[in-house]
N, C-alpha and C positions, 0 to 999 in steps of 0.2 A: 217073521223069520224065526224059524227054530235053533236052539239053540248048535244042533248039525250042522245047519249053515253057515251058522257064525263062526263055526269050526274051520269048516273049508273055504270060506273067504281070507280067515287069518293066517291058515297054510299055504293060499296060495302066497298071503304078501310075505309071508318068512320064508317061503322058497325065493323066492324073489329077492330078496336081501341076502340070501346067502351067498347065491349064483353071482351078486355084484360082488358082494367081501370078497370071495372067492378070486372072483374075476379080476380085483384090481391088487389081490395078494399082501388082500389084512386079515389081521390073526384075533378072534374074540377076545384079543387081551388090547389090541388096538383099538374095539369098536368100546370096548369097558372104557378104558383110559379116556376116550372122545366123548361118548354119551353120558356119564358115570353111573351106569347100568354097571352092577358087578357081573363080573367073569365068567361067574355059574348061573346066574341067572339067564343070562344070553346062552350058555350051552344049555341049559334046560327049555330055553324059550326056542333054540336050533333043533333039540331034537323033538319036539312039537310036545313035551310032556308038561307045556303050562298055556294057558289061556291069556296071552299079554295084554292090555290094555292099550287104547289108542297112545295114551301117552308115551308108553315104553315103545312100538312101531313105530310113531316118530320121534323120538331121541332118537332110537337105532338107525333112523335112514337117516337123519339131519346128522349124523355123525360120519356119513359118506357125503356129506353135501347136496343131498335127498330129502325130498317131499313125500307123502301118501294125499292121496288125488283121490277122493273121492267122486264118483259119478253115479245119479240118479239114472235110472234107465226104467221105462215102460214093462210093467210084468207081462210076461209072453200067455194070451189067453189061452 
């Protein structure tokens, strides 16, 4: 996996976690205060200009009451 990819697997899940904050109508000062992830770092991690580590993905979801689920899957020949 190239380092690109790893990009767009991470986008996908911070889109993913936005579209729920969003959706349940919490503010990056509520997801900071839950995870104790600071304030800026979730907006720089929202607007995709940082590379988070698993760890910080799940604080941010386990702070909505959320898992990240990884799955193995067969590479398409």
């Amino acid at each position: 996996m190239t380092v690109k990819d790893r990009s767009f697997y991470s986008d996908e899940v911070i889109k993913e976690l936005i579209a729920y904050r969003k959706k349940h109508k919490l503010t990056q000062q509520d997801i900071a205060e839950r995870s104790g992830i600071m304030r800026p770092n979730i907006a720089r991690l929202e607007s995709m200009k940082a590379e988070p580590s698993m760890d910080v993905l799940s604080r941010y979801a386990n702070s909505m009451g959320m898992d990240i689920k990884i799955s193995l899957v067969k590479k398409k020949q």
